[in-house]
C-alpha positions as MATLAB code, in Angstrom:
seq = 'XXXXXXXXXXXXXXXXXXXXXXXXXXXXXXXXXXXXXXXXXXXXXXXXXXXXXXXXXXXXXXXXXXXXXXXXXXXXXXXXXXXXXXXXXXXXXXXXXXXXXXXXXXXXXXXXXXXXXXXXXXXXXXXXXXXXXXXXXXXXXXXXXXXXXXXXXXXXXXXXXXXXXXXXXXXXXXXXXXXXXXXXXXXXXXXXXXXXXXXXXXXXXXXXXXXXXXXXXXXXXXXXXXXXXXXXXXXXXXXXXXXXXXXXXXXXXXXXXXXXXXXXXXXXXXXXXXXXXXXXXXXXXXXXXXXXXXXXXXXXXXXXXXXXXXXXXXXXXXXXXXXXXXXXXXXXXXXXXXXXXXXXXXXXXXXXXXXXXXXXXXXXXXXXXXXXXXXXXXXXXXXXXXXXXXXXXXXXXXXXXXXXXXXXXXXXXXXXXXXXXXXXXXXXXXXXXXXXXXXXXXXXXXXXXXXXXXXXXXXXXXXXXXXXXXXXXXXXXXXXXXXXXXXXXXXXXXXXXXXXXXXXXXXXXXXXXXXXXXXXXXXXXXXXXXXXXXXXXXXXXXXXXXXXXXXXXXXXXXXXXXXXXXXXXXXXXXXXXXXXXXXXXXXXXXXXXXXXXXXXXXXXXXXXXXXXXXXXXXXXXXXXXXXXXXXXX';
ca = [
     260.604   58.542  131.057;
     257.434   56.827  131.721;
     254.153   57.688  129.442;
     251.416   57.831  132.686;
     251.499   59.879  135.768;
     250.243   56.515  137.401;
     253.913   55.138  136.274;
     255.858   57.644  137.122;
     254.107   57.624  140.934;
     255.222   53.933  140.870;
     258.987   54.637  140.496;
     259.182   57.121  143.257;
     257.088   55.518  145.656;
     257.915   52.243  145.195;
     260.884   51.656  143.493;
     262.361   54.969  145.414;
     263.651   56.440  142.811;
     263.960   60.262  143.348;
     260.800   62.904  141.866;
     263.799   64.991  139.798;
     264.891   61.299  138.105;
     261.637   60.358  136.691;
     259.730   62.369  133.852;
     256.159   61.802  132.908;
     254.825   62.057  128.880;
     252.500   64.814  128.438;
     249.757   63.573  125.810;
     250.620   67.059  124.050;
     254.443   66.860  124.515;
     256.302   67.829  120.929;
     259.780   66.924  120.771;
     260.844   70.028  121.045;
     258.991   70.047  124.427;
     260.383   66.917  125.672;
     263.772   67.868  124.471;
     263.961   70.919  127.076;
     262.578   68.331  129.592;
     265.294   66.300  129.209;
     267.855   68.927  128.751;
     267.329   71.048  132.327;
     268.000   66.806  134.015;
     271.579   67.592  133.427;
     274.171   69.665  134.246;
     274.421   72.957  132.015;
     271.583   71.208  129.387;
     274.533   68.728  128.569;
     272.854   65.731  127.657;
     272.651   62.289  129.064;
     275.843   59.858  127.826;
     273.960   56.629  127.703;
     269.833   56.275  126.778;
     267.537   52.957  126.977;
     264.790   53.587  125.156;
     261.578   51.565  123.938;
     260.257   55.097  122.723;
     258.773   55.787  119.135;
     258.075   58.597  116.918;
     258.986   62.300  118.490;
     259.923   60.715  121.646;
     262.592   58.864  120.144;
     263.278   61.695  118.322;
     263.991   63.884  121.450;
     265.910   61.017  123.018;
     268.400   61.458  120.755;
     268.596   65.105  120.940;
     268.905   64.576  124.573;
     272.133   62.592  123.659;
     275.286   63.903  124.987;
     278.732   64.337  122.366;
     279.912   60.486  122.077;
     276.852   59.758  123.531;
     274.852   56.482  122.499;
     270.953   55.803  122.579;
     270.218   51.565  122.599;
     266.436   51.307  121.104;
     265.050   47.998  122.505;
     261.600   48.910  121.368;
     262.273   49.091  117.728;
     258.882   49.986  116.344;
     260.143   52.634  114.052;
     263.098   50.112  113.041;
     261.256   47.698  111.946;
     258.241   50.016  110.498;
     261.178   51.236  108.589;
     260.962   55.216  109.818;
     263.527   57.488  108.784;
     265.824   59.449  111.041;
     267.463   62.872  110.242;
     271.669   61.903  109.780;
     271.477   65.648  111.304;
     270.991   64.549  114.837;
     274.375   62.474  114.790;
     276.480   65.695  114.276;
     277.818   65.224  117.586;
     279.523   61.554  117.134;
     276.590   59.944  119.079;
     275.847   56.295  118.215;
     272.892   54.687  117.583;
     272.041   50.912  118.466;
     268.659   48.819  117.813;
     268.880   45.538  119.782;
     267.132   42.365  119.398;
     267.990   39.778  121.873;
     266.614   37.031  119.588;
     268.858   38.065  116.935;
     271.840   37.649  119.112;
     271.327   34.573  120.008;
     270.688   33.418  115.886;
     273.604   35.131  114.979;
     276.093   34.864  117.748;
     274.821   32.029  119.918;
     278.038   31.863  122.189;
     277.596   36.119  123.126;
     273.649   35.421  123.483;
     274.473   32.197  125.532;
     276.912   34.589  127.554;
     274.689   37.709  128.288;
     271.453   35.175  129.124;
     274.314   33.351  131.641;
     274.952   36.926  132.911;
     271.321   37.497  133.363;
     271.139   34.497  135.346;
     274.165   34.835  137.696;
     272.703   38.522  138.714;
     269.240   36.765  139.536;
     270.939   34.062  141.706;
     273.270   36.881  143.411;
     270.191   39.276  144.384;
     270.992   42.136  141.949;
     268.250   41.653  140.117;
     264.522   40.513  140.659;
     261.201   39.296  139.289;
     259.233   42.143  137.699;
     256.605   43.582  140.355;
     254.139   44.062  140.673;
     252.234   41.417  138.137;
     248.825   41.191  137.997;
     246.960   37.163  137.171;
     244.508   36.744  134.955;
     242.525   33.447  134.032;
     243.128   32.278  130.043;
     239.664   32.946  129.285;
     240.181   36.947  129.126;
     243.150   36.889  127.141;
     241.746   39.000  124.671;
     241.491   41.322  127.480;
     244.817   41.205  128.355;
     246.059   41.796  124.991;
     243.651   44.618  124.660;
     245.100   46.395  127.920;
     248.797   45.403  126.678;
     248.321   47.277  123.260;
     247.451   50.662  125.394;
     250.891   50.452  127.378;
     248.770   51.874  129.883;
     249.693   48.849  132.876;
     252.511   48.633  135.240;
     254.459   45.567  135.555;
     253.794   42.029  134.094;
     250.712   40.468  132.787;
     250.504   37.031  133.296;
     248.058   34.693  131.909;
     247.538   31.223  134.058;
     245.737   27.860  133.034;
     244.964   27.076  136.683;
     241.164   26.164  136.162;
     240.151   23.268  134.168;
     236.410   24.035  133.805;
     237.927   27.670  131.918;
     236.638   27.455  128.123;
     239.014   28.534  125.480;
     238.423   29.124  122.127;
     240.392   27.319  119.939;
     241.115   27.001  116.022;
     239.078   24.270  114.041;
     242.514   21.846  113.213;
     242.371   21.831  109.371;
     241.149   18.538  107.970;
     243.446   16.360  106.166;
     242.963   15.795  102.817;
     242.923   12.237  101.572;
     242.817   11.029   97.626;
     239.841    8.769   96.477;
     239.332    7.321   93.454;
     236.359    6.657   91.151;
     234.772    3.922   91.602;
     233.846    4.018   87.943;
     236.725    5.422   86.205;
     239.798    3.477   84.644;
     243.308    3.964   86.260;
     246.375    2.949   84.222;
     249.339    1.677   86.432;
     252.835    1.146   84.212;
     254.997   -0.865   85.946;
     252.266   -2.095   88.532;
     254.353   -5.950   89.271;
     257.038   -4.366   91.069;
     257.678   -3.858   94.290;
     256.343   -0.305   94.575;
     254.001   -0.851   91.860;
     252.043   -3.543   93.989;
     252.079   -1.282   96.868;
     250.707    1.382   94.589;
     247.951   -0.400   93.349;
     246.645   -2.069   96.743;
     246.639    1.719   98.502;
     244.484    2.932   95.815;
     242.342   -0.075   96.161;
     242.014    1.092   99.431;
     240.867    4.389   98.347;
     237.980    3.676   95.876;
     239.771    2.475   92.717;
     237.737   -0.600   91.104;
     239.052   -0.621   87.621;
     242.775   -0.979   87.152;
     244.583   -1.455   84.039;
     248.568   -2.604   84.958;
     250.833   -2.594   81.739;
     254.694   -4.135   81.816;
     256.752   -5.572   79.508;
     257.255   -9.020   80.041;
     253.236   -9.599   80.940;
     252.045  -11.285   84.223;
     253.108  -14.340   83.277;
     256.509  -13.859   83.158;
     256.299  -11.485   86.547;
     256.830  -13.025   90.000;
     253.603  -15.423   91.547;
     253.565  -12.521   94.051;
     252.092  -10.574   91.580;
     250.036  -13.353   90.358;
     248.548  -13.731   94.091;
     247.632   -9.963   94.182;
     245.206   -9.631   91.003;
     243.708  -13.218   92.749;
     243.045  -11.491   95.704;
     241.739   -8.210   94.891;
     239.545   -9.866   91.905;
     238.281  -11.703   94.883;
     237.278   -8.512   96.228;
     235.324   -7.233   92.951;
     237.832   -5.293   92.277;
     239.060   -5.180   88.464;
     242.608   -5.963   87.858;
     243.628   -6.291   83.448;
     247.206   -6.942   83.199;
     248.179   -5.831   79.787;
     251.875   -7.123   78.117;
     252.779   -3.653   76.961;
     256.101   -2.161   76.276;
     255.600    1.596   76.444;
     258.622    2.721   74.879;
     257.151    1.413   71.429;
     254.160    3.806   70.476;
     252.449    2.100   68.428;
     251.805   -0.402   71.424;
     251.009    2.418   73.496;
     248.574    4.044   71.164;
     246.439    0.891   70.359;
     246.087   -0.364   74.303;
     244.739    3.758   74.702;
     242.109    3.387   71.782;
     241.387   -0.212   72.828;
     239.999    1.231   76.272;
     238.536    3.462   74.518;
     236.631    1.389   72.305;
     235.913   -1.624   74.835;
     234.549    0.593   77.862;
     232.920    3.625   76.225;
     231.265    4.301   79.340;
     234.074    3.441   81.771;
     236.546    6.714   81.506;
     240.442    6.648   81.864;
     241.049    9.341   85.012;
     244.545    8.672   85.668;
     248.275    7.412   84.779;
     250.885    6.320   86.754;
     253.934    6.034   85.468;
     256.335    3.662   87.901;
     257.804    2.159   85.442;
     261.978    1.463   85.179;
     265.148    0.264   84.100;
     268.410   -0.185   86.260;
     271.614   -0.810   84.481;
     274.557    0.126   87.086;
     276.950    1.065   84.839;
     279.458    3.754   85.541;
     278.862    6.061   82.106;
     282.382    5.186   80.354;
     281.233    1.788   80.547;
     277.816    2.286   79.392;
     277.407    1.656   75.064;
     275.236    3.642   72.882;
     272.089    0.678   72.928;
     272.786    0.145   76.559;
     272.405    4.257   77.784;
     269.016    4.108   74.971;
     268.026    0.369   76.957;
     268.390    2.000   79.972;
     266.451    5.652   79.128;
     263.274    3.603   76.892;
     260.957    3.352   79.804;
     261.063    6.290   81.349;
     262.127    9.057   78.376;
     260.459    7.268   75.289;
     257.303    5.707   77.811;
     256.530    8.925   79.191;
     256.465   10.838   75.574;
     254.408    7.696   73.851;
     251.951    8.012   77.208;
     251.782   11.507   76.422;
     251.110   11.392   73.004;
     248.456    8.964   73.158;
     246.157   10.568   75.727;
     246.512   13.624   73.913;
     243.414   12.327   71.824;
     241.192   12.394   75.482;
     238.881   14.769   76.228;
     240.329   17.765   77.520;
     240.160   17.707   81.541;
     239.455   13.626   81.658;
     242.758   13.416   82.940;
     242.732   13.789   87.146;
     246.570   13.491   87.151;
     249.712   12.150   85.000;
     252.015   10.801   88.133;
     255.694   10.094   87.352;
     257.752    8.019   90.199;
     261.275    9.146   89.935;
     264.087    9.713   92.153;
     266.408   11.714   94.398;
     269.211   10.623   92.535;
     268.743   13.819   89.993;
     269.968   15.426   92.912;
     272.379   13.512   94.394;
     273.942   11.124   90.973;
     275.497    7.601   92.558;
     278.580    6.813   89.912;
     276.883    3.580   88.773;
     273.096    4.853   87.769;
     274.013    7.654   85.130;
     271.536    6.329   82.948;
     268.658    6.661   85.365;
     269.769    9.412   86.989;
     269.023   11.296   83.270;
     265.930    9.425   82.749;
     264.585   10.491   86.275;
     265.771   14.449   85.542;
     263.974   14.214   81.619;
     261.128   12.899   83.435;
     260.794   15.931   86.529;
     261.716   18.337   83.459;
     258.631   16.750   81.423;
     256.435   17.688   84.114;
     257.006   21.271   83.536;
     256.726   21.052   79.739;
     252.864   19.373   80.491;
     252.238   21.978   82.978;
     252.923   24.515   80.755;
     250.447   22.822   78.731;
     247.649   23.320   81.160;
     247.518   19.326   81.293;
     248.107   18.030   84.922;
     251.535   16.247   85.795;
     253.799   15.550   88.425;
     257.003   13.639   88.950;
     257.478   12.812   92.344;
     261.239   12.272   93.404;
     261.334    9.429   95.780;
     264.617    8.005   97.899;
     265.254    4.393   98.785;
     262.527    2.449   99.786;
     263.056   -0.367  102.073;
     262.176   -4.058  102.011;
     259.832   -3.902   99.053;
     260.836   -5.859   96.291;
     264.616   -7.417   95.455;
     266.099   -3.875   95.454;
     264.587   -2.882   98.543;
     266.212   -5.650  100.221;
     269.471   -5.291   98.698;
     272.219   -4.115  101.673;
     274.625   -2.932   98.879;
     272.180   -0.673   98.097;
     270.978    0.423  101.617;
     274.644    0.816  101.967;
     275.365    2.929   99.528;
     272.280    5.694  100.253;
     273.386    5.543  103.661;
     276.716    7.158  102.627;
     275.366    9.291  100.439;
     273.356   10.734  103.520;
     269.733    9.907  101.764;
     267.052    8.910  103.909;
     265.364    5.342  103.166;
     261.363    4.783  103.656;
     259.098    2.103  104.530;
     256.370    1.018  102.710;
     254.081    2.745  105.097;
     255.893    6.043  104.773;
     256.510    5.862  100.820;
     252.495    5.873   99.925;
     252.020    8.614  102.879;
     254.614   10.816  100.584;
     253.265   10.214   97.458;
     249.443   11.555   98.176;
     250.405   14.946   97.736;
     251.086   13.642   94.019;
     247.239   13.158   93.183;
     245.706   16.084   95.711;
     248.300   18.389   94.019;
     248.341   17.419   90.262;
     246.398   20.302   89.080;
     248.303   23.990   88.074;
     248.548   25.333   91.138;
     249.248   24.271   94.747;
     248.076   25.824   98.061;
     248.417   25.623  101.823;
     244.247   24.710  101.957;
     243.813   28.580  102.825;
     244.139   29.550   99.447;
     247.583   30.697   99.636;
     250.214   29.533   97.232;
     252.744   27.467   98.253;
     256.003   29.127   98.981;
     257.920   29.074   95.654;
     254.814   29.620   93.483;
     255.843   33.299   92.943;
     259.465   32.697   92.170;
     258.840   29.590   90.185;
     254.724   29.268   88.313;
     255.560   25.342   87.346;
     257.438   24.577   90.773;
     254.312   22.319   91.780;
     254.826   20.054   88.842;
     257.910   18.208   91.244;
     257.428   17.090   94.898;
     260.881   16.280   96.330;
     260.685   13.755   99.004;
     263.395   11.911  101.749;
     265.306   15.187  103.098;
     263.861   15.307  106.226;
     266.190   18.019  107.952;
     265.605   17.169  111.411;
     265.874   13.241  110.718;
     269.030   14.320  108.288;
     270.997   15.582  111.888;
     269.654   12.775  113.940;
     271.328   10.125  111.979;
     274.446   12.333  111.674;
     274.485   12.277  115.630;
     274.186    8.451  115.321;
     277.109    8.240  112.965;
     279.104   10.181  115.625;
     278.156    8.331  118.419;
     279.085    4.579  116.467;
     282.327    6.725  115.678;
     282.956    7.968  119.381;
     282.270    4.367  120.524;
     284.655    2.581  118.353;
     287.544    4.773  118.687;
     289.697    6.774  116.504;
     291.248    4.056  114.078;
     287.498    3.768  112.623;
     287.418    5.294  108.938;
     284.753    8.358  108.788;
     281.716    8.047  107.467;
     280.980   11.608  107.908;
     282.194   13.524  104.726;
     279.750   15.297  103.541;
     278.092   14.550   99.961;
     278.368   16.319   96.527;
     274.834   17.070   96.773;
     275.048   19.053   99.974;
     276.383   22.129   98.285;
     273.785   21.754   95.368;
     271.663   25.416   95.294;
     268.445   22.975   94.668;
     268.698   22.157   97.965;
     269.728   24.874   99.855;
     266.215   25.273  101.816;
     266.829   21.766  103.187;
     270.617   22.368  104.006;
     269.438   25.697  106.139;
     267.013   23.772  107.568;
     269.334   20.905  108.231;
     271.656   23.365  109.822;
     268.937   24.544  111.997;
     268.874   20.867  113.491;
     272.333   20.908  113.690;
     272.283   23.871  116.447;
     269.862   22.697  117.525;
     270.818   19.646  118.816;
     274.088   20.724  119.824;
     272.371   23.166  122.369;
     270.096   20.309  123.792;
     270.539   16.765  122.129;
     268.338   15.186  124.441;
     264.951   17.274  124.526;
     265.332   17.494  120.805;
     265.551   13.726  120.532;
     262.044   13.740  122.120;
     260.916   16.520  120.389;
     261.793   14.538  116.845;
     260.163   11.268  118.122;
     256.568   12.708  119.378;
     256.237   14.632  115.801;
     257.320   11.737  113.832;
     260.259   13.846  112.497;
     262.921   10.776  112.723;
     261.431    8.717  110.264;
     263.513    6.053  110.685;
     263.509    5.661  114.031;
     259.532    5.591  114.312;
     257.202    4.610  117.071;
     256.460    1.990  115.092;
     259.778    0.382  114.716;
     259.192   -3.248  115.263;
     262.410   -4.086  116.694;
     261.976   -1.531  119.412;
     258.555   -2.784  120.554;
     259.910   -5.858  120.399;
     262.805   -5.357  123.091;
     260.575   -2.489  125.365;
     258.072   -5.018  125.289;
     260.297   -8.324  126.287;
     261.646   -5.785  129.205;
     258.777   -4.711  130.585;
     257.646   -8.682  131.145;
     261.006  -10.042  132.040;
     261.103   -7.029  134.564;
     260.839   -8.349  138.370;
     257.916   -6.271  138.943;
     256.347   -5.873  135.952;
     253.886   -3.341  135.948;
     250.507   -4.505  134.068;
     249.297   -0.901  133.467;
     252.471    0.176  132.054;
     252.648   -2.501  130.089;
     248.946   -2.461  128.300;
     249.468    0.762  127.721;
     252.885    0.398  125.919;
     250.936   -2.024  124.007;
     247.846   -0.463  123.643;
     249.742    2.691  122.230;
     252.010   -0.026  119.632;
     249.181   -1.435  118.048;
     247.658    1.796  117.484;
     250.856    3.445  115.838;
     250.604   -0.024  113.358;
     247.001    0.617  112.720;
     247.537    4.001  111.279;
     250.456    2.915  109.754;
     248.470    0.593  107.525;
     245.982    2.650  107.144;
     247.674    5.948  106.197;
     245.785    7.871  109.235;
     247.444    9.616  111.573;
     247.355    7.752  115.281;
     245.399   10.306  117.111;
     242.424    9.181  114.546;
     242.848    5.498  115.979;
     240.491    4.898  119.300;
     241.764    2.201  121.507;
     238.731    2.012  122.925;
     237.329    0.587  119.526;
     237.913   -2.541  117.828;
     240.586   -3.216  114.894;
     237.775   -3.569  112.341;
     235.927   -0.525  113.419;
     238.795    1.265  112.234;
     237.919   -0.381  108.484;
     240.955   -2.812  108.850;
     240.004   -5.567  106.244;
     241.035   -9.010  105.782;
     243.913   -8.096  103.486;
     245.710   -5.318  106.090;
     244.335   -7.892  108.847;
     246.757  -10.858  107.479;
     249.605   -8.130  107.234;
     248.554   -7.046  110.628;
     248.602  -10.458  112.129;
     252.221  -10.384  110.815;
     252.936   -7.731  112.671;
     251.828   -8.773  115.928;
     253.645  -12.073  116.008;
     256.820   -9.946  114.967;
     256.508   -7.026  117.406;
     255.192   -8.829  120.450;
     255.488  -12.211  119.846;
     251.786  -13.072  119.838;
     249.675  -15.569  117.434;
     246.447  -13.859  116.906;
     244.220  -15.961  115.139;
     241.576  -14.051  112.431;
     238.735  -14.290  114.019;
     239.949  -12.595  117.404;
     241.778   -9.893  115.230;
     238.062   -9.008  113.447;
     236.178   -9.108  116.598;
     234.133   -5.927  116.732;
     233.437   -6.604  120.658;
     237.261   -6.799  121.019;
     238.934   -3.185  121.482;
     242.594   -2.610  121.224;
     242.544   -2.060  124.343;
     241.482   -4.992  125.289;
     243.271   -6.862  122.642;
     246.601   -5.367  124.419;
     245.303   -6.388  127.731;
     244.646  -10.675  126.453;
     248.497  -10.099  125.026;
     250.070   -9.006  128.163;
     248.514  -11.543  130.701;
     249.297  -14.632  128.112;
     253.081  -13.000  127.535;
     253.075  -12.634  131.827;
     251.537  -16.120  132.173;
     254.547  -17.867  129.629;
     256.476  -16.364  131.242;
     255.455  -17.464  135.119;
     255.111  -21.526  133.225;
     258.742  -20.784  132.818;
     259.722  -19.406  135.887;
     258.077  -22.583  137.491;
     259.839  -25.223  135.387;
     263.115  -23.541  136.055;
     262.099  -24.491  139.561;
     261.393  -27.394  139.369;
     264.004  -28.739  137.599;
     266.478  -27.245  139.556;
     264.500  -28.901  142.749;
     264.715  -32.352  141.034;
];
């Protein structure tokens, strides 16, 4: 059955199939019409045993009139299936079946039978029982509208196929959707608790970065008492005009709480507190029969009694002053380590008192954080980076930490949205959902460094204990999008491990096994000038592609906003990121770049790249001729 005379003269003349075979559509065939079509094709108006049919409507509904006793109709079209159409139960009276098949589905549900009919598929193409489609007809990307146009009719014969062959051929394309990035006021206070640690330095030099000039860091034991790296840091940035106040301030006692609050108040009238961020906290690795009565209220102060004291005391603001009430927790409130029950029931109060300020219309959000690595004395802990690694949690750099926690202050308000104005996918089920951002479960980077546990496995044999038993946490129903997901990569990657692995790398999805992994450079870059003949444009360009990956890195852009072509400071590096840069450099690819050359606006990276290659080639000749020598002498 074909719907065009046009058609059916294609099948008999040139796919020779005979005149009595082939039935054209009348535009005003019913289905009774088409049923006494189909019914005089076989013997004594039997009906036909087996029917492939993309047919809709009364078409379909004649098809399976046309159906033979035990006879069976496959719909490949599906239109009415999935426009959810009923069908009369009247026209299976004679035991004929009815199938709707999706190949897609298949190959979700049963990948081994979809793997076998596509092999089948394949081995009748390679025989000669099957062919390509003919005829096709070509058409240039620019008319693609056209195409689709002339594909909706059903009116064509054969394929459509739409090439890219011309360069010059203009498409139109979708704006990309500009990132959103946080900036802070200039003019407004910004209270950091817990701003000496670690993450609370990191915190407070990225919003430097953004606009923040007035900074008010509280802690408990006072700068004094805090490490001189922390000392060094309000130097610097006061050096910068920037206005650091370390406060001694232990915000589990209110009253300490509520007089700093009015004190700002009452010293800077004019000067506004916008924001609080709360990264305050206590570890006490205790297993809970261990832990005493003082010891489990030591260990919840900061982060049960600090948040309700903070909470209390800005309560006397004006309403809206607030921009956002951040709270850095942790994944552990999903996945509890035996040691940390303490802070694993501070971090869950403190996701849970997000909600209850939410429902307040006041903005707040706890954002749940894994291990972060190499900032401060935990972060450089290996128990510690042992123990999330068996627990299957993901760590972060520093980098990667302040990219995640953005979304805190963009999103902070009482509702979240994709930019388009649609809510974000749990909105409907869940109105205070937004008020926690979940961070670290990165499905795809989840089943890469499974596959890396195998492999170290494979390699050293089978009297090597497994690491591979799978956490509590994976069967908790909080986390069941990220376990479907992660199961996704799973099958994934079993089907083809090594285009995925690229895949994973050129979208970032392997976070810890990032371009910018200094280690990596370091070795791809000692090979490429050690090679016997090294290839200079390769090379720059491995370089020239490194430093811009750091750039962005430090910057918190994403590398396609990084032009090699440009200098370092063009891209607003400063002379803080430059001396961390600087680090970097002499790390990655073993080079000493003074200040000065590092600032130099007529320097590009490109350039930059191409100075550190030809001194890295030119050691490396020096050495190659002393080797010489000496072994002439």
């Amino acid at each position: 059955m074909v719907g065009t005379t046009e058609k059916a003269d294609f099948l008999i003349r040139e796919m020779k199939l005979p005149e009595s075979h082939v039935i054209a559509i009348a535009s005003g065939d019913g289905a009774s019409a088409l049923h006494k079509k189909l019914a005089r094709m076989t013997p004594h108006g039997r009906g036909f045993d087996i029917i492939l049919s993309t047919a809709r409507g009364d078409v379909l509904h004649a098809s399976i009139q046309a159906l033979a006793p035990l006879g069976h109709l496959v719909d490949v079209g599906r239109t009415d299936v999935q426009e959810s159409k009923a069908l009369g139960m009247e026209l299976f009276s004679k035991s004929a079946n009815f199938s709707s098949f999706d190949l897609s589905l298949v190959l979700d549900a049963d990948p081994a039978l979809g793997k076998e009919l596509m092999q089948a598929v394949h081995n009748y193409y390679r025989d000669g029982l099957i062919r390509a489609v003919r005829p096709f007809s070509v058409t240039d990307v620019s008319k693609l509208d056209r195409v689709l146009l002339r594909f909706s009719k059903g009116t064509h014969v054969g394929k459509l196929v739409v090439t890219f062959q011309d360069p010059q051929t203009p498409v139109k394309m979708l704006p990309i959707p500009s990132q959103q990035h946080v900036q802070f006021d200039p003019a407004a206070y910004y209270i950091v608790v817990g701003g000496f640690g670690g993450l609370g330095r990191s915190i407070i030099r990225w919003m430097c970065q953004r606009g923040a000039r007035n900074l008010v860091v509280l802690s408990r034991r006072g700068i004094e008492k805090s490490s001189p790296v922390a000392q060094n840091l309000v130097n610097t940035l006061g050096e910068r005009g920037i206005n650091i106040q370390p406060l001694t301030c232990d915000i589990s006692d209110r009253s300490q709480v509520t007089r700093f609050i009015e004190s700002i108040s009452l010293v800077s009238p004019n000067t506004p507190v916008k924001g609080i961020i709360h990264a305050a906290v206590s570890y006490l690795d205790l297993s809970f029969d261990k832990l005493t009565v003082q010891r489990w209220r030591d260990s919840l102060a900061a982060k049960v009694q600090g948040s309700k004291n903070l909470h209390e005391a800005t309560l006397s603001l004006p309403r809206g002053q607030l921009d956002f009430f951040v709270m850095v927790t942790s994944l552990e409130s999903i996945y509890a380590l035996a040691t940390q029950s303490a802070y694993t029931a501070a971090n869950a109060f403190q996701d849970s008192f997000a909600r209850y300020r939410r429902r307040l219309d006041m903005p707040a959000t706890s954002i749940s954080l894994g291990f972060v690595n190499g900032i401060g004395e935990l972060g450089q802990d290996s128990i510690t980076v042992e123990m999330f690694a068996r627990n299957k949690g993901l760590t972060l750099s520093e980098g990667e930490f302040l990219a995640r926690l953005e979304p805190a202050f963009l999103n902070d308000g009482l509702t979240i949205n994709d930019g388009e104005g649609n809510n974000w996918v749990g909105q409907a089920e869940d109105l205070l959902s937004a008020s926690n951002i979940l961070t670290c479960l990165d499905p795809a980077a989840m089943a890469a460094t499974e596959r890396d546990e195998e492999d170290e496995a494979r390699d050293a044999g089978p009297a090597r204990p497994s690491r591979n038993a799978m956490p509590r946490w994976y069967d908790d129903g909080r986390v069941s999008l990220i376990m479907r997901a992660f199961e996704d990569a799973r099958r994934d990657r079993r089907t083809s491990s090594s285009s995925d692995a690229g895949v994973a790398a050129a979208q970032g999805g392997d976070d810890n096994a990032g371009k910018s992994s200094i280690s990596r450079i370091r070795r791809q870059f000692d090979a490429d000038i050690t090679a016997e003949a090294p290839e200079r444009f390769k090379t720059v360009g491995f370089v020239t592609g490194a430093i811009s990956t750091a750039v962005a890195d430090m910057l918190f852009v994403d590398v396609s906003n990084i032009n090699p072509g440009r200098s370092v400071a063009d891209h607003g590096v400063d002379s803080l990121i430059a001396a961390e840069l600087r680090n970097w450099f002499h790390q990655a690819l073993g080079a000493k770049i003074n200040m000065q050359e590092l600032l130099d606006a007529r320097s590009s990276i490109a350039a930059l790249a191409g100075r550190i290659v030809d001194a890295a080639s030119a050691k490396r000749q020096d050495v190659q001729e002393g080797k010489v020598r000496n072994t002439y002498r």
